[in-house]
N, C-alpha and C positions, 0 to 999 in steps of 0.2 A: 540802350542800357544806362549810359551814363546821366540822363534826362530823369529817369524812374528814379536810379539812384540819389541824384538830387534832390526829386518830392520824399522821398523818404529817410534823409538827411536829416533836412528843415522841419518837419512831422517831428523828428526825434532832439533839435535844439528846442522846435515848442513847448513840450512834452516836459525836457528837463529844466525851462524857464520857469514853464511851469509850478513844478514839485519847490522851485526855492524863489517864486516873486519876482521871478525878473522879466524883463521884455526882450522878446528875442530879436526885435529891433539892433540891441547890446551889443551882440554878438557876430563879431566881423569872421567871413569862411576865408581862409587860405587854404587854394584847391593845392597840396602838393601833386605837382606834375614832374617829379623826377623819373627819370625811361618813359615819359607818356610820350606819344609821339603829336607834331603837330597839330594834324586831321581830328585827334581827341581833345586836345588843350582849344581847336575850334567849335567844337561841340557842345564842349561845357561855356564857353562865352556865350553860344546861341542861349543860352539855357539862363543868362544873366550875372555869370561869373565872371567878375573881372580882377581879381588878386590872385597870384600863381607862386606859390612856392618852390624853390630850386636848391638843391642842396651842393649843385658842380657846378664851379665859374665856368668851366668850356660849354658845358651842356647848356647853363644857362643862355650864354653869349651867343650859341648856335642857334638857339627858339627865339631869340629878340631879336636877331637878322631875319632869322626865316619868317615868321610872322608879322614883322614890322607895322606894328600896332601901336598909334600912343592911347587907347584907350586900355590898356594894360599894365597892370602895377603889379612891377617883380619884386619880392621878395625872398631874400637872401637866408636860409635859414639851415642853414650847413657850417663847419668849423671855417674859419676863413682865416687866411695867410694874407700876412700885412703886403707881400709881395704880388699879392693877387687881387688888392685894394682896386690896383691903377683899372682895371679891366673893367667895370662896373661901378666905379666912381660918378659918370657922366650921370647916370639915370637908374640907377636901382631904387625902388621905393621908400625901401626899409631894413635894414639888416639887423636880423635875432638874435646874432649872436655872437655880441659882444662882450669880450670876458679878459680885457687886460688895458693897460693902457695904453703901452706901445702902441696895439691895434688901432687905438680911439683916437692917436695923434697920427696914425698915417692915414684912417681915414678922414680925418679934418682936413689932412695938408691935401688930399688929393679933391676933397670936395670943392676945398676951397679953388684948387684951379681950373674947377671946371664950374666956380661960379654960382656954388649953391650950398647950400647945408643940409646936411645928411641926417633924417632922423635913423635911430639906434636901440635898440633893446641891448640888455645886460642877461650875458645868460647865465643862470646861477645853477650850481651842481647842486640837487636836496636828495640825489641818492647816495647808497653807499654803494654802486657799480661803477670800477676803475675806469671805466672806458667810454665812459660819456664827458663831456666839454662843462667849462663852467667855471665861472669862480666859485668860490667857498660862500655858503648864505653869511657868515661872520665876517667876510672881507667886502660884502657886496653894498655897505654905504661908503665903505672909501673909495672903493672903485667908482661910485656916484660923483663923488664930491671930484677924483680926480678929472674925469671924463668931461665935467661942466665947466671944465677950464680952457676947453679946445674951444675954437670962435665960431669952427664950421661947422660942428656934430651936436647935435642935441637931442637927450636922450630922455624916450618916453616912455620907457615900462621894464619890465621883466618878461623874461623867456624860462620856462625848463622845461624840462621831460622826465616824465615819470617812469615808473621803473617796468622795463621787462616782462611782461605778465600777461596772462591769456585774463587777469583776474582784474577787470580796473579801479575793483577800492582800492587793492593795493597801491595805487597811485592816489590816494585820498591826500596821506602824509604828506610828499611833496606838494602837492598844490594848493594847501591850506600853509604850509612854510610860505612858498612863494607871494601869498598875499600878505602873511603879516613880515614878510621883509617889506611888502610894495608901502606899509603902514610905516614902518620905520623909517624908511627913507624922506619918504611924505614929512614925518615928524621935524627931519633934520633944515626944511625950508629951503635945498641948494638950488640956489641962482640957477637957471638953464638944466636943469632937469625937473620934468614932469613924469607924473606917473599913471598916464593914461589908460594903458595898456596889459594886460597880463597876458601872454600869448603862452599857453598852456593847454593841453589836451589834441590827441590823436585820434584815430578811427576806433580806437579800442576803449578809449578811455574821456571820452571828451565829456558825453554826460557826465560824468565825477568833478571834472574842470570847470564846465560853467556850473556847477551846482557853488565850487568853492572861487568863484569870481571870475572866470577868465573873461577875456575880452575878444581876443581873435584865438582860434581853435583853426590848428593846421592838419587837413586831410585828404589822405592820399586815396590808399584803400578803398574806403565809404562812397567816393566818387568813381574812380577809374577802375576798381576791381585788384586783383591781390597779384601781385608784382613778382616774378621768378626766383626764386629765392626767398621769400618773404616769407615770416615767420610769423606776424601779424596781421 
């Protein structure tokens, strides 16, 4: 299953590369494997997956012992607690969601002891639902500017999430914000930040994402099938 789903994945990032000029080259997949179990998180490797999205440090920590892979790039893309840095400091790929700066200096100080620089997305709230993460898009080039002062973090793009909906233009808005902040920022020229990345669009919504620029599109669903609970 999860194989088939993959060819018909990648059919569907051609598709929408397609409709807007782009090369689906562009476009980096984060399989989220949050509840997937190992046996499937190997499956989809067979298959030529190698970036995994995780949204719980325990859960995380418990698939990078178990499968003990360095051919594997984790991906951190859940709310993350500065006290919960230390755990995933060593080796985590990439962390999305970045949205303060407290956060950005205790991930510096923990990269730095363990020797490395941590790249970082900024995760920016462009809905109007309470309960999603994020800074504000209007506070999101200070937050740039402060974050490229830390020695060990360096920070390459934008993160968000579009809003709630079986409907995914209704994520048009946010994802078309998220790029002309990725613009603004770009404009401001700060030292130690780059804007590589726009890691935007889900299972639902992803074609509307790379249509409005993303770069890595994180997908759960699409891959591994619909999750207990899950409403998407």
């Amino acid at each position: 299953m999860i194989a088939e789903n993959l060819q018909q994945l990648h059919e569907r990032i051609e598709k929408a590369c397609s409709r807007c000029g782009r090369n689906a080259g562009e476009i980096q997949l984060i399989a989220v494997s949050k509840t997937v179990s190992a046996d499937r998180i190997c499956q989809a490797m067979e298959c030529g997956i190698s970036d995994f999205g995780e949204n719980y440090i325990q859960e995380l920590s418990r698939k990078r012992i178990g499968l003990d892979d360095t051919s594997l790039r984790w991906h951190f893309i859940g709310h993350l607690q500065s006290n919960k840095v230390k755990y995933i400091s060593e080796y985590v790929h990439l962390i999305h969601s970045v949205d303060n700066a407290g956060l950005g200096g205790e991930i510096s100080k923990r990269a730095g002891s363990a020797g490395r620089v941590q790249d970082v997305l900024i995760e920016v709230h462009t809905t109007d639902e309470p309960t999603k993460e994020g800074v504000s898009p209007d506070k999101t080039v200070e937050l740039a500017r402060q974050l490229s002062r830390f020695t060990n973090l360096r920070v390459c793009g934008l993160m968000t999430m579009g809003p709630f909906s079986d409907n995914p233009e209704r994520s048009r808005v946010s994802f078309r914000h998220l790029a002309d902040l990725k613009r603004a920022v770009e404009r401001e020229r700060i030292e130690n930040v780059f804007m590589r990345h726009l890691s935007m669009g889900m299972s639902h919504d992803f074609e509307v994402a790379i249509e409005e620029g993303a770069t890595m599109i994180r997908i759960g669903t699409a891959i591994f099938g619909k999750r207990l609970n899950q409403t998407l």
